[in-house]
PDB file with SEQRES, HELIX, SHEET and CRYST1 records, atoms N, CA, C and O in Angstrom:
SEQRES   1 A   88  UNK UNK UNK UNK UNK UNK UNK UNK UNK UNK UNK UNK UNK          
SEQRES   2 A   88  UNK UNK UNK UNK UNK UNK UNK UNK UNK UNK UNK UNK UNK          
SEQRES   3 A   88  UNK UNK UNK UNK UNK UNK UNK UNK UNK UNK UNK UNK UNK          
SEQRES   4 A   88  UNK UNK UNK UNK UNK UNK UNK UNK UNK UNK UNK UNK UNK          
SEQRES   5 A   88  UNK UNK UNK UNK UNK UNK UNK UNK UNK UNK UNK UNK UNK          
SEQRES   6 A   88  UNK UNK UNK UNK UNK UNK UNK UNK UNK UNK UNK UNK UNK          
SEQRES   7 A   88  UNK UNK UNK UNK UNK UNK UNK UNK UNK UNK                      
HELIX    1 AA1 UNK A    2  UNK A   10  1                                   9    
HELIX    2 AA2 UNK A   18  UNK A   34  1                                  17    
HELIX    3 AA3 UNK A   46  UNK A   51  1                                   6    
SHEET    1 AA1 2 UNK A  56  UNK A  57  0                                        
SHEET    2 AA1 2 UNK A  62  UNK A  63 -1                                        
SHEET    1 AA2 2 UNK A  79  UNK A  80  0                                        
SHEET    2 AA2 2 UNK A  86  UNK A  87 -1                                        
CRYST1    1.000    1.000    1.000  90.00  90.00  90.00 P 1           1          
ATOM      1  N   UNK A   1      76.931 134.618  71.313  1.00  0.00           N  
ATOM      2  CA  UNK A   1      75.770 134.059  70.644  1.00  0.00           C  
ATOM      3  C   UNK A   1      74.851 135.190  70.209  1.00  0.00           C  
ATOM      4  O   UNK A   1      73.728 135.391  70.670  1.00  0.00           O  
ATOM      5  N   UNK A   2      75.419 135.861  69.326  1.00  0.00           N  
ATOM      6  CA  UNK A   2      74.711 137.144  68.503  1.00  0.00           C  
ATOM      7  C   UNK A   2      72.885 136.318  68.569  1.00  0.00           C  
ATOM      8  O   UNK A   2      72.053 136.736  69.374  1.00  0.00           O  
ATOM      9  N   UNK A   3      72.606 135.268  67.678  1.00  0.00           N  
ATOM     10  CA  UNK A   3      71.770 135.077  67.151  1.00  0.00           C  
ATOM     11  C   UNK A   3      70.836 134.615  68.432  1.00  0.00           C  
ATOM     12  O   UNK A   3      69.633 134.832  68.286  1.00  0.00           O  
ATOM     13  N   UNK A   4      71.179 134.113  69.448  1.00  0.00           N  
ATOM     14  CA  UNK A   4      70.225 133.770  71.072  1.00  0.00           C  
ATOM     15  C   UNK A   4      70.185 135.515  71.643  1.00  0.00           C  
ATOM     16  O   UNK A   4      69.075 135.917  71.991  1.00  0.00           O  
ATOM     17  N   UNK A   5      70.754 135.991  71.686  1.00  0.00           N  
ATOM     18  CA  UNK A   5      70.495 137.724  71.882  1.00  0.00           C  
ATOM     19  C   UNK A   5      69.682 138.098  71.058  1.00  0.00           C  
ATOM     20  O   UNK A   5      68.789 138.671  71.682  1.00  0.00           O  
ATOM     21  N   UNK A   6      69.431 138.106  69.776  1.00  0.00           N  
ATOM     22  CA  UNK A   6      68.726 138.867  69.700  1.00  0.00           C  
ATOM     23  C   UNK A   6      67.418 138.326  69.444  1.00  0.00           C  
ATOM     24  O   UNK A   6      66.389 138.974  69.253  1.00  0.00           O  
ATOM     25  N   UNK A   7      67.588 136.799  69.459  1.00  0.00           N  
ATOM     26  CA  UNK A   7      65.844 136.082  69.884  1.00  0.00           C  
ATOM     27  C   UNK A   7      65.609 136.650  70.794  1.00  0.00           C  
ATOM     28  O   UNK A   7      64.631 137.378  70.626  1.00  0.00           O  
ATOM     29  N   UNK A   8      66.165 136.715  72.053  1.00  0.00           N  
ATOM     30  CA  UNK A   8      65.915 137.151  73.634  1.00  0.00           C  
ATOM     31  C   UNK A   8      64.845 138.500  73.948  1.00  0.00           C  
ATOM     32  O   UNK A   8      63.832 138.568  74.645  1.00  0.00           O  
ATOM     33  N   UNK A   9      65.558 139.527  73.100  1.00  0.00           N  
ATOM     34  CA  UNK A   9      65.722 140.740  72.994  1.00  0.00           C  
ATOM     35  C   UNK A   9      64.351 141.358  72.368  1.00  0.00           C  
ATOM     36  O   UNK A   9      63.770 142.397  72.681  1.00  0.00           O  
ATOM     37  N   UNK A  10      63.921 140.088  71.087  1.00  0.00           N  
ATOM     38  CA  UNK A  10      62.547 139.801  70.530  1.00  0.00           C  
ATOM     39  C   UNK A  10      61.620 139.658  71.072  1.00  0.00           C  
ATOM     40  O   UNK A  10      60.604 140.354  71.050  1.00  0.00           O  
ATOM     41  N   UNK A  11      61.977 138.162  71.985  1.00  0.00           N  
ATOM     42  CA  UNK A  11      60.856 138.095  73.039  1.00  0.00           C  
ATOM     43  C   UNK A  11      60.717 139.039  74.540  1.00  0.00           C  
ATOM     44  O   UNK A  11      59.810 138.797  75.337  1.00  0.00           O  
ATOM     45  N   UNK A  12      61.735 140.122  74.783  1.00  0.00           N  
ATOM     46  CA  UNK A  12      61.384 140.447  75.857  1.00  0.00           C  
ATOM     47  C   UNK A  12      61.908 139.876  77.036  1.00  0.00           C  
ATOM     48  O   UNK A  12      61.572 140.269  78.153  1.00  0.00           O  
ATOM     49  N   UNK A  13      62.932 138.722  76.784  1.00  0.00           N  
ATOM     50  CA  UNK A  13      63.371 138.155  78.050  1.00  0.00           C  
ATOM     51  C   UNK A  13      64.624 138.637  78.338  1.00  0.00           C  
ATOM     52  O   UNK A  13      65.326 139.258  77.540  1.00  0.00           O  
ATOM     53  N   UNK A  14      64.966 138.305  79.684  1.00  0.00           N  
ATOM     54  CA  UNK A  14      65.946 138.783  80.428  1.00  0.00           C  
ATOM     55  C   UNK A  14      67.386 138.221  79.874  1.00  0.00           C  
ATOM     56  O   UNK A  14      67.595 137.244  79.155  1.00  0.00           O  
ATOM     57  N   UNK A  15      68.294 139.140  80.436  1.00  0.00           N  
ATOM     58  CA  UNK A  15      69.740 138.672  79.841  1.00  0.00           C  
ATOM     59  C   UNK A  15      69.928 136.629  79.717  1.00  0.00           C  
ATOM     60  O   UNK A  15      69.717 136.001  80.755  1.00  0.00           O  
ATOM     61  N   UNK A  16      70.156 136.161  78.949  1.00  0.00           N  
ATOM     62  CA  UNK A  16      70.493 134.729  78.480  1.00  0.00           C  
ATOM     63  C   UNK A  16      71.557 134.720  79.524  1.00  0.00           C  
ATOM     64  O   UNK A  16      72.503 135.488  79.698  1.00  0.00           O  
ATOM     65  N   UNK A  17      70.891 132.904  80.637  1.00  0.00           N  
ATOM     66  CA  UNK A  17      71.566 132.699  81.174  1.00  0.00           C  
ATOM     67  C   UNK A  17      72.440 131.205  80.902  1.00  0.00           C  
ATOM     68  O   UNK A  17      71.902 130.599  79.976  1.00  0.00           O  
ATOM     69  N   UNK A  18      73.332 130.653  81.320  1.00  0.00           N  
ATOM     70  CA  UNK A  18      73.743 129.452  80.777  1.00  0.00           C  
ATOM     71  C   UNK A  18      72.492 128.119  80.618  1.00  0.00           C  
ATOM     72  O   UNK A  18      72.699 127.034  80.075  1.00  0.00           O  
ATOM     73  N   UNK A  19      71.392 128.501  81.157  1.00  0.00           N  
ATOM     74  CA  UNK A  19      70.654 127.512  80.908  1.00  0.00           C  
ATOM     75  C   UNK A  19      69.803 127.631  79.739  1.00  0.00           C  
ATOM     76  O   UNK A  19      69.255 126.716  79.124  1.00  0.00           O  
ATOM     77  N   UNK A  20      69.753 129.162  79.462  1.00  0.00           N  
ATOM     78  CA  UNK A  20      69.068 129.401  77.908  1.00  0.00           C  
ATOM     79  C   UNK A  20      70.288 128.983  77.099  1.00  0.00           C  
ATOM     80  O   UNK A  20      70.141 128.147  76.207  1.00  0.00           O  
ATOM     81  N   UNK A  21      71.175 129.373  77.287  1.00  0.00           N  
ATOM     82  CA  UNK A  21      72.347 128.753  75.533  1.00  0.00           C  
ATOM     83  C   UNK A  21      72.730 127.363  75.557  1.00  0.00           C  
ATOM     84  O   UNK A  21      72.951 126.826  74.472  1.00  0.00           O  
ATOM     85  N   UNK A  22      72.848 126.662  76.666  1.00  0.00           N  
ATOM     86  CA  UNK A  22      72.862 125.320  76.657  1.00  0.00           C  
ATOM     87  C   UNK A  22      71.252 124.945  75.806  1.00  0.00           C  
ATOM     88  O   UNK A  22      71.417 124.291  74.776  1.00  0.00           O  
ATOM     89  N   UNK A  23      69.809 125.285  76.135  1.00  0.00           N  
ATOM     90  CA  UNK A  23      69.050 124.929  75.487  1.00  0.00           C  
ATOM     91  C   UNK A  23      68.627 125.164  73.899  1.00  0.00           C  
ATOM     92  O   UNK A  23      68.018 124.667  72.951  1.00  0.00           O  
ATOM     93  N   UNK A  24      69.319 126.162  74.280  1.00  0.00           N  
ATOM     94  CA  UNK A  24      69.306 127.302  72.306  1.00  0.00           C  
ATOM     95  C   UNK A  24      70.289 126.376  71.650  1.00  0.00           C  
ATOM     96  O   UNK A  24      69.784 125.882  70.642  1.00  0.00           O  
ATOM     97  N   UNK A  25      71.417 126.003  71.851  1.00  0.00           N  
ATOM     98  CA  UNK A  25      72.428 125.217  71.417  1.00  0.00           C  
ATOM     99  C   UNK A  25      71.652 123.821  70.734  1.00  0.00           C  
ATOM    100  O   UNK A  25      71.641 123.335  69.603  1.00  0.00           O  
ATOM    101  N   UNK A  26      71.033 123.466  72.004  1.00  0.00           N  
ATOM    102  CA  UNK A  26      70.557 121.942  71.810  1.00  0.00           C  
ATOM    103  C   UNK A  26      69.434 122.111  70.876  1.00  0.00           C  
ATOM    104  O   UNK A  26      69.325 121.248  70.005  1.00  0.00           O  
ATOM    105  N   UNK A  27      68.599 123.047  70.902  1.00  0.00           N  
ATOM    106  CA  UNK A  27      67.425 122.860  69.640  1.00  0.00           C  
ATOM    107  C   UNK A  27      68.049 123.424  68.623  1.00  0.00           C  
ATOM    108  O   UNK A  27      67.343 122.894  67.765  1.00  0.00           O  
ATOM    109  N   UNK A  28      69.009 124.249  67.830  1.00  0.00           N  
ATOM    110  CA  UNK A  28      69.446 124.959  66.833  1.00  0.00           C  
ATOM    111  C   UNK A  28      70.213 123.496  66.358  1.00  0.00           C  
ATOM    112  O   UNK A  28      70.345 123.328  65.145  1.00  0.00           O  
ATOM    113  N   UNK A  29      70.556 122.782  66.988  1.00  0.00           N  
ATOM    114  CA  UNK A  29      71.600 121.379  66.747  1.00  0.00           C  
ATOM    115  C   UNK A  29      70.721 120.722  65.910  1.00  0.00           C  
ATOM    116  O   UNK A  29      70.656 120.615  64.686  1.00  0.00           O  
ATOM    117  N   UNK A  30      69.901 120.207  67.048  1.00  0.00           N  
ATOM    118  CA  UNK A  30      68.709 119.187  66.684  1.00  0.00           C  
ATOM    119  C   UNK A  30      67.888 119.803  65.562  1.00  0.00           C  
ATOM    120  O   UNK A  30      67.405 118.968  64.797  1.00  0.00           O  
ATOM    121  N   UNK A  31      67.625 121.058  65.293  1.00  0.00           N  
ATOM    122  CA  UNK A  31      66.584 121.404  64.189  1.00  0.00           C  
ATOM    123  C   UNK A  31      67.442 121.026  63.063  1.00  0.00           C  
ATOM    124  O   UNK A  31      66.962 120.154  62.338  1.00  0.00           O  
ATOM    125  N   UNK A  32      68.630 121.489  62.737  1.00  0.00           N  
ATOM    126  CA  UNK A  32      69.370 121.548  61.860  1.00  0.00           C  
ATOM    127  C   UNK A  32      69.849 120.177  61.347  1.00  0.00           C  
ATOM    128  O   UNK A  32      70.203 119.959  60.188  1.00  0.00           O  
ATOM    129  N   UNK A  33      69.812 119.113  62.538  1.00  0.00           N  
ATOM    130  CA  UNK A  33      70.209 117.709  61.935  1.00  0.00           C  
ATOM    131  C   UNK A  33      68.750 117.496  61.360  1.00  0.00           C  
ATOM    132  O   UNK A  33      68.748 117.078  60.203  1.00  0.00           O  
ATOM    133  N   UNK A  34      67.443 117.709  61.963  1.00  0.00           N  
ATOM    134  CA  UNK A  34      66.407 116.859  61.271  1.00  0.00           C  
ATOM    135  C   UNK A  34      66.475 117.495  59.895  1.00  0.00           C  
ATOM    136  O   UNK A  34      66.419 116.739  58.925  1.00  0.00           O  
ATOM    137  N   UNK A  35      66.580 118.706  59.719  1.00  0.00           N  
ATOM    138  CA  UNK A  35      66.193 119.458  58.449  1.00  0.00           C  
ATOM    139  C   UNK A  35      67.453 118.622  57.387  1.00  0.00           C  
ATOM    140  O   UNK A  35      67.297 118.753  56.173  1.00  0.00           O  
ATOM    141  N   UNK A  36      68.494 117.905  57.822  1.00  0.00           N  
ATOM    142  CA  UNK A  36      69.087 116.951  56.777  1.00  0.00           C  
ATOM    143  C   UNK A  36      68.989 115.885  56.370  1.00  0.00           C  
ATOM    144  O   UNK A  36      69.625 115.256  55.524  1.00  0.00           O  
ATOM    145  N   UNK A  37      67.552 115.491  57.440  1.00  0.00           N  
ATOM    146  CA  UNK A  37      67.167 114.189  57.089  1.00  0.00           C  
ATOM    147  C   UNK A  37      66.151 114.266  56.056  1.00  0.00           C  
ATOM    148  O   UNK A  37      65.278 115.058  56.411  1.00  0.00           O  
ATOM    149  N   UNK A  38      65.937 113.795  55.004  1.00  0.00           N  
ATOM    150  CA  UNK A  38      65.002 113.625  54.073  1.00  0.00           C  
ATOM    151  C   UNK A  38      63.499 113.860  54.433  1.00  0.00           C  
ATOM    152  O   UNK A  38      62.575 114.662  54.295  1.00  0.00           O  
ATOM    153  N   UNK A  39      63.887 112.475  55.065  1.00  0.00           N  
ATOM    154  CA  UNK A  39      62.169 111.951  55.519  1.00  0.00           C  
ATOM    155  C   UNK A  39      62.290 111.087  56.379  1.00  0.00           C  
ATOM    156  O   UNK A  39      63.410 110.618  56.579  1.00  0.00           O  
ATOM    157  N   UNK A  40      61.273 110.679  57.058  1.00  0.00           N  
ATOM    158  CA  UNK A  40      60.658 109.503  58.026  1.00  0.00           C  
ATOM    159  C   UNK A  40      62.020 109.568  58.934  1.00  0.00           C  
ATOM    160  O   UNK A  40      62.759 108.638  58.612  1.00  0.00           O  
ATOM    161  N   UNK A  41      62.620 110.445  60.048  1.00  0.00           N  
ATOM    162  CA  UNK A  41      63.247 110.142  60.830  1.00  0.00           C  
ATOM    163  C   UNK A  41      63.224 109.372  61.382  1.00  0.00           C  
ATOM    164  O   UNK A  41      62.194 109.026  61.963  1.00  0.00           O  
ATOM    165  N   UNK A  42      64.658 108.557  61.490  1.00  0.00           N  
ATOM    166  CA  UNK A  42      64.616 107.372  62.424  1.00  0.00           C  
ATOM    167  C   UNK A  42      65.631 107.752  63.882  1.00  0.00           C  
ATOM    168  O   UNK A  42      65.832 108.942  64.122  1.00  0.00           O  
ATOM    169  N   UNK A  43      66.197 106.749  64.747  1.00  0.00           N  
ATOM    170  CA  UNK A  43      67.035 107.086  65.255  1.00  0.00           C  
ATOM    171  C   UNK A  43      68.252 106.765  64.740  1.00  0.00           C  
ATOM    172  O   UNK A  43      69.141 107.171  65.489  1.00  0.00           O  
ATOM    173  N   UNK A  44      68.613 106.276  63.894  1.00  0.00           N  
ATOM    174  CA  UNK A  44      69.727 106.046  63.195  1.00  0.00           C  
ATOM    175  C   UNK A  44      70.202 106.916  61.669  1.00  0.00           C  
ATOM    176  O   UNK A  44      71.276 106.899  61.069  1.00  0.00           O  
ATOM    177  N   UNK A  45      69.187 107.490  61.432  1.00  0.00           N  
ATOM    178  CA  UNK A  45      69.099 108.806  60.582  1.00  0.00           C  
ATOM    179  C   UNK A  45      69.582 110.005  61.327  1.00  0.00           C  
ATOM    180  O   UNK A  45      70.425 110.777  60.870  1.00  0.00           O  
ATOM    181  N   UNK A  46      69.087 110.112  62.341  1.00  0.00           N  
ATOM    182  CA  UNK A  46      69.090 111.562  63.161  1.00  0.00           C  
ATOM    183  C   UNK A  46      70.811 111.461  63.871  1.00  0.00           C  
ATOM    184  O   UNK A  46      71.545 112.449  63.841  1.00  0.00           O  
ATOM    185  N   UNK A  47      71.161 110.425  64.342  1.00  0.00           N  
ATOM    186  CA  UNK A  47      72.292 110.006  64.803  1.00  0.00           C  
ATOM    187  C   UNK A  47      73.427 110.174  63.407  1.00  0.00           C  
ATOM    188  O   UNK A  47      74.551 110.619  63.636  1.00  0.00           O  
ATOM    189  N   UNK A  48      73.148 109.900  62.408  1.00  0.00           N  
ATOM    190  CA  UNK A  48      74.089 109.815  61.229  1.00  0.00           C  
ATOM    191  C   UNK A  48      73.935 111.568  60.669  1.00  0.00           C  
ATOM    192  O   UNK A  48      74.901 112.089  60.113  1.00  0.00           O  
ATOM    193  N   UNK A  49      72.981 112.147  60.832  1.00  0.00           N  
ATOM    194  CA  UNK A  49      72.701 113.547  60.210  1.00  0.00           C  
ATOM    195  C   UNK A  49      73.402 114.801  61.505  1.00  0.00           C  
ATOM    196  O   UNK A  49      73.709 115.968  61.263  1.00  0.00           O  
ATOM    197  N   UNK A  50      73.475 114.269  62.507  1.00  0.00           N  
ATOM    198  CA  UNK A  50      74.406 115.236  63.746  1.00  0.00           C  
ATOM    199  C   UNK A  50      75.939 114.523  63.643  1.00  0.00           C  
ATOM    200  O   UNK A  50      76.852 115.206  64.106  1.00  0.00           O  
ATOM    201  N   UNK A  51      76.222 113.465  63.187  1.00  0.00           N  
ATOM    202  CA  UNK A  51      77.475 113.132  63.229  1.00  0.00           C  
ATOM    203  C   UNK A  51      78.254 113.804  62.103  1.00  0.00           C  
ATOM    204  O   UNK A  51      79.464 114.013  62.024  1.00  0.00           O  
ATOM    205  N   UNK A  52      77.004 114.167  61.023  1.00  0.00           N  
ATOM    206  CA  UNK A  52      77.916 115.058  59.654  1.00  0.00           C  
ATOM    207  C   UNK A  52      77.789 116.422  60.011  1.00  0.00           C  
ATOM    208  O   UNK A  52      78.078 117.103  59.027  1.00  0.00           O  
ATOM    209  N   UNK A  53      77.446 117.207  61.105  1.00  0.00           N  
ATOM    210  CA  UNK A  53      76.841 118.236  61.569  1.00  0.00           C  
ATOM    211  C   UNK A  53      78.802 118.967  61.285  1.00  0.00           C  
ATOM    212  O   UNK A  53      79.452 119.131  62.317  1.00  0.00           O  
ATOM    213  N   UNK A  54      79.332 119.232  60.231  1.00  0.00           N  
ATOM    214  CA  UNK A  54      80.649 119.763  59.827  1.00  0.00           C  
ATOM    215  C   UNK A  54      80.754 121.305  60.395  1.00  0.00           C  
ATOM    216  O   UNK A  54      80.125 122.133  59.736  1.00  0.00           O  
ATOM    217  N   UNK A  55      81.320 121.680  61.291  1.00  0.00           N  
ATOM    218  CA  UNK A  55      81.867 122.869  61.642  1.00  0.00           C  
ATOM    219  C   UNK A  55      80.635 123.479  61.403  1.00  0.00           C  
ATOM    220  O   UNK A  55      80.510 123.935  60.266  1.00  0.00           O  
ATOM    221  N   UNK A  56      79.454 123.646  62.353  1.00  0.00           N  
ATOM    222  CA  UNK A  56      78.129 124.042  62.213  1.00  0.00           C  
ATOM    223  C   UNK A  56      78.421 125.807  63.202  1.00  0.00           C  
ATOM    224  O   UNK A  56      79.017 126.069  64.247  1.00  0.00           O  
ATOM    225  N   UNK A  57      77.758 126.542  62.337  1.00  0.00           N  
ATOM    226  CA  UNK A  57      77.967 128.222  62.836  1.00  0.00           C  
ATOM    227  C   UNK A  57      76.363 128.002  63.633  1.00  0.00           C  
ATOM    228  O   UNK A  57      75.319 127.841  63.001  1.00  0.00           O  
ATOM    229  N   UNK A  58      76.454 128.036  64.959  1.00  0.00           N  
ATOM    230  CA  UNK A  58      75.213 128.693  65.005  1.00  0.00           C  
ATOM    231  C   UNK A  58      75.220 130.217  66.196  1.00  0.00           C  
ATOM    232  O   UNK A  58      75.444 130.234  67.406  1.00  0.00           O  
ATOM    233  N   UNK A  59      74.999 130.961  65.579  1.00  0.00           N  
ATOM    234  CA  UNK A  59      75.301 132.501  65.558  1.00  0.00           C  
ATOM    235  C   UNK A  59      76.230 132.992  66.272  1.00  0.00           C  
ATOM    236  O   UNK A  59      76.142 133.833  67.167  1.00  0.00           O  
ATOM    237  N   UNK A  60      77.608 132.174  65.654  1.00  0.00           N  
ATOM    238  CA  UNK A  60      78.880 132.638  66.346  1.00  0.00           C  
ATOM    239  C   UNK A  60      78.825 131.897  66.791  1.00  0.00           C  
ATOM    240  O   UNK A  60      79.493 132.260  67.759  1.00  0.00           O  
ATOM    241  N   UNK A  61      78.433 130.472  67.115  1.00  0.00           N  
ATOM    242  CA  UNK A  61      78.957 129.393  68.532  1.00  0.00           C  
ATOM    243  C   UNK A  61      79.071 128.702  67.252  1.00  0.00           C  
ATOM    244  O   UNK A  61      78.199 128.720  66.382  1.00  0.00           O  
ATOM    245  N   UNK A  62      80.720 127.801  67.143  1.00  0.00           N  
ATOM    246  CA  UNK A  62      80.876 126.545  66.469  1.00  0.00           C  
ATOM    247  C   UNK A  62      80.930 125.398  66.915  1.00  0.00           C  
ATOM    248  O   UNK A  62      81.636 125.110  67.881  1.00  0.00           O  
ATOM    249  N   UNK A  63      80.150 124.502  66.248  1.00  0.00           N  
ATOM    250  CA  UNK A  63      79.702 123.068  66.794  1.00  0.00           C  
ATOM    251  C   UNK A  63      80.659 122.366  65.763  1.00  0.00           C  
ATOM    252  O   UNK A  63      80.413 122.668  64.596  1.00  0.00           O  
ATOM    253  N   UNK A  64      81.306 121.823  65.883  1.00  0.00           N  
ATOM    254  CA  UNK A  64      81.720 120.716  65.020  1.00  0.00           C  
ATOM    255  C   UNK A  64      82.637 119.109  65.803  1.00  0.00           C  
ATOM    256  O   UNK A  64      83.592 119.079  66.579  1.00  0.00           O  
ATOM    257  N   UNK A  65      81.893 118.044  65.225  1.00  0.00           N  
ATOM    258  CA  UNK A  65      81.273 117.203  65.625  1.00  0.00           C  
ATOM    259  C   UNK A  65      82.495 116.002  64.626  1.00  0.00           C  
ATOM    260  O   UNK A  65      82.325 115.998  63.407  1.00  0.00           O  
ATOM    261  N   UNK A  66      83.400 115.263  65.086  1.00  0.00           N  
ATOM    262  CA  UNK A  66      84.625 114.412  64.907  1.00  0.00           C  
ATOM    263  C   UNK A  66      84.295 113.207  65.468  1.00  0.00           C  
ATOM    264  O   UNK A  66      83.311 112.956  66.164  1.00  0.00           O  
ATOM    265  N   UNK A  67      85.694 112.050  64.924  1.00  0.00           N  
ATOM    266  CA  UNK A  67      85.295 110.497  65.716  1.00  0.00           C  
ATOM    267  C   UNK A  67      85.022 110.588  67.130  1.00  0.00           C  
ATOM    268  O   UNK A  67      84.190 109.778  67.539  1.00  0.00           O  
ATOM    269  N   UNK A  68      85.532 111.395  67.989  1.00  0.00           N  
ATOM    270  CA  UNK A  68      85.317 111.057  69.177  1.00  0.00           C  
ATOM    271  C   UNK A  68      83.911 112.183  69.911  1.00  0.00           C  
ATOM    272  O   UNK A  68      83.833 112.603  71.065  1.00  0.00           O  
ATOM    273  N   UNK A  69      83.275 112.337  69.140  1.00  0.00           N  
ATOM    274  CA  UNK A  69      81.679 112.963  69.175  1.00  0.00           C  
ATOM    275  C   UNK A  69      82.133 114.517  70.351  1.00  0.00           C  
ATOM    276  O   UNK A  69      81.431 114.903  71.285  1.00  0.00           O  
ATOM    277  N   UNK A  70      83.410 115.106  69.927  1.00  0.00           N  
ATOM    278  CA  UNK A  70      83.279 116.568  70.983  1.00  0.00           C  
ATOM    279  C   UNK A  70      82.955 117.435  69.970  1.00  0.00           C  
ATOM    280  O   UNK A  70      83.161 117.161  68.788  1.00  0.00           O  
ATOM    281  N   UNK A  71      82.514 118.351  70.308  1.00  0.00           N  
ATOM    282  CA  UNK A  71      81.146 118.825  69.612  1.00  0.00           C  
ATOM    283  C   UNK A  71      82.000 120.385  69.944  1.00  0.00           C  
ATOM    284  O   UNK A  71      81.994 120.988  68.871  1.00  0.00           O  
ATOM    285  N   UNK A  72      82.432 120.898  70.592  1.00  0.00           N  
ATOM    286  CA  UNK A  72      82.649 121.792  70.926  1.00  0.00           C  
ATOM    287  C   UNK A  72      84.031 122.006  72.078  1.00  0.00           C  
ATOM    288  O   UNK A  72      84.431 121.147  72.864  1.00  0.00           O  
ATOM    289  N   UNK A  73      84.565 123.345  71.904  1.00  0.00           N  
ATOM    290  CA  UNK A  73      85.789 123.300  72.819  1.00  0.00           C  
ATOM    291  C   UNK A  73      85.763 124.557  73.522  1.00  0.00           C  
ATOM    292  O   UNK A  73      86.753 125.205  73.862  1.00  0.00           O  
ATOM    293  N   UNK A  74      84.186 124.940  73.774  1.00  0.00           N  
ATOM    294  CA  UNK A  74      84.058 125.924  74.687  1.00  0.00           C  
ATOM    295  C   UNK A  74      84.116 125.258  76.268  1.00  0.00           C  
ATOM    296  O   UNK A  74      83.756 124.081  76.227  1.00  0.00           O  
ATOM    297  N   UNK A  75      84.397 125.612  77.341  1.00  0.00           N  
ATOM    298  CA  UNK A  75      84.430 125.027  78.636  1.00  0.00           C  
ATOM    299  C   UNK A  75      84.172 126.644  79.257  1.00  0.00           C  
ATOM    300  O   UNK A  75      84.850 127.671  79.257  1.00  0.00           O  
ATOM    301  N   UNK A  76      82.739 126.244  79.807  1.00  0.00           N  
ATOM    302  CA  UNK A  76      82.946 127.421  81.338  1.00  0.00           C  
ATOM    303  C   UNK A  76      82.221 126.984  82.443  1.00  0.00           C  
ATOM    304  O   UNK A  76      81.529 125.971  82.546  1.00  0.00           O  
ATOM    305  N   UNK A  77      82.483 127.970  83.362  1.00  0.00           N  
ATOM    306  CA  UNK A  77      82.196 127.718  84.678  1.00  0.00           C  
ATOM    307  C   UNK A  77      80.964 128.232  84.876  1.00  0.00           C  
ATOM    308  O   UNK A  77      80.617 129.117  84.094  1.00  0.00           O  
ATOM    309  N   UNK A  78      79.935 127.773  86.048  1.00  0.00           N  
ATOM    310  CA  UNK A  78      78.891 128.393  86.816  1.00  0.00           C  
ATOM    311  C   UNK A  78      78.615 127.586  87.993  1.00  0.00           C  
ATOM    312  O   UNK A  78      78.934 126.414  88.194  1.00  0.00           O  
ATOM    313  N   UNK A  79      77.815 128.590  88.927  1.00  0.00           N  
ATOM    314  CA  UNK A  79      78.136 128.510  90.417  1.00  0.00           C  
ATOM    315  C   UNK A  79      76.433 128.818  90.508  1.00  0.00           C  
ATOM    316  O   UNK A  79      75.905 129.928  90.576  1.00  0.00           O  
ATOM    317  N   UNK A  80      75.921 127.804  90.493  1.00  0.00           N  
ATOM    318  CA  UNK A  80      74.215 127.628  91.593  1.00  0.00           C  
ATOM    319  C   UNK A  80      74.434 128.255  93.320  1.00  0.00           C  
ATOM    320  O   UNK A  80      75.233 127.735  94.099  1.00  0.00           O  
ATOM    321  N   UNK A  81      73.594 129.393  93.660  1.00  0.00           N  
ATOM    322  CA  UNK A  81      73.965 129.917  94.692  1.00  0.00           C  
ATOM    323  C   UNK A  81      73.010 129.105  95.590  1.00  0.00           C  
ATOM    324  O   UNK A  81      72.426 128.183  95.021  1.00  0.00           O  
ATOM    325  N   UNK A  82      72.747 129.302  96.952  1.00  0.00           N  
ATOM    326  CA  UNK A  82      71.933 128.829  97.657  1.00  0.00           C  
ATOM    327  C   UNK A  82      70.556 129.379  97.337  1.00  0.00           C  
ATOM    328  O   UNK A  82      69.574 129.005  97.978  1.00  0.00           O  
ATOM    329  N   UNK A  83      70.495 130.026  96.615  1.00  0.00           N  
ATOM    330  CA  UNK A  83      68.789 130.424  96.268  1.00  0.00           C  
ATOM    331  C   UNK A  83      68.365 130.082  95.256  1.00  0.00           C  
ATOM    332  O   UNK A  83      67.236 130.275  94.805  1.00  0.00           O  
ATOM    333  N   UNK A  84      69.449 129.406  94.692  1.00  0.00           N  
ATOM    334  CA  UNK A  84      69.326 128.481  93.091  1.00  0.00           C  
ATOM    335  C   UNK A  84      69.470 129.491  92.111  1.00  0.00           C  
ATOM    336  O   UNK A  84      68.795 129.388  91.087  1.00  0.00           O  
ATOM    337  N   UNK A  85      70.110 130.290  92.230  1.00  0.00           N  
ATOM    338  CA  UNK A  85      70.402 131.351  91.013  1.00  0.00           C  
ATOM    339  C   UNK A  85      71.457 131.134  90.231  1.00  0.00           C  
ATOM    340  O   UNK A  85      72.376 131.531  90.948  1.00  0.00           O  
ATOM    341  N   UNK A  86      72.088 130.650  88.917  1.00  0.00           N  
ATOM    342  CA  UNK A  86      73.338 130.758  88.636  1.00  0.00           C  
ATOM    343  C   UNK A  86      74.246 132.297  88.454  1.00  0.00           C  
ATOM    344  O   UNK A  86      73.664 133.354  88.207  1.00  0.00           O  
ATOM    345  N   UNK A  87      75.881 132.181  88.640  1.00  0.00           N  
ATOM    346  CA  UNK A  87      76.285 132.441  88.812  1.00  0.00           C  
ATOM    347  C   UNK A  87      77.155 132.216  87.888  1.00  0.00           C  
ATOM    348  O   UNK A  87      77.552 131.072  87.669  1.00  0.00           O  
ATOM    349  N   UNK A  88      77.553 133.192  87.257  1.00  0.00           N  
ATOM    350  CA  UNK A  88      78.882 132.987  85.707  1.00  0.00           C  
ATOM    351  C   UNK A  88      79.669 134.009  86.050  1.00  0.00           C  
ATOM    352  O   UNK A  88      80.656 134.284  85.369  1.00  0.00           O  
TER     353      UNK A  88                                                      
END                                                                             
């Protein structure tokens, strides 16, 4: 995720952990479906504008979004330690 690095890197924050790219993911998604909605979002606009969300680049992570709504075919692992730290 070239493009969450070097936001990071902008603001000064620490190495991106799976809970920043899971969230970077989810607003780069969501900005990008509203910005195809015209006007007056509804929930059935916003739902129809992420379902056309076609092989979406967002900075090197591809989202693309089929009948059965998988969005993606990245899968990884992380491990919450007892001090609540993740672990990748």
């Amino acid at each position: 995720m070239r493009e969450l690095q070097a936001d990071a890197d902008a603001a000064e924050l620490d190495k991106p952990n799976v809970y920043m790219v899971e969230g970077y993911i989810a607003a780069r998604l969501f900005t990008e479906a509203l910005r195809r909605i015209s006007r007056d979002p509804t929930r059935a606009r916003l739902r129809k504008a992420i379902e056309g969300l076609d092989d979406l680049n967002i900075g090197g992570f591809r989202v693309h979004f089929v009948e059965d709504r998988v969005a993606s075919r990245l899968v990884e692992w992380g491990l919450i330690d007892s001090q609540g730290r993740v672990r990748e």
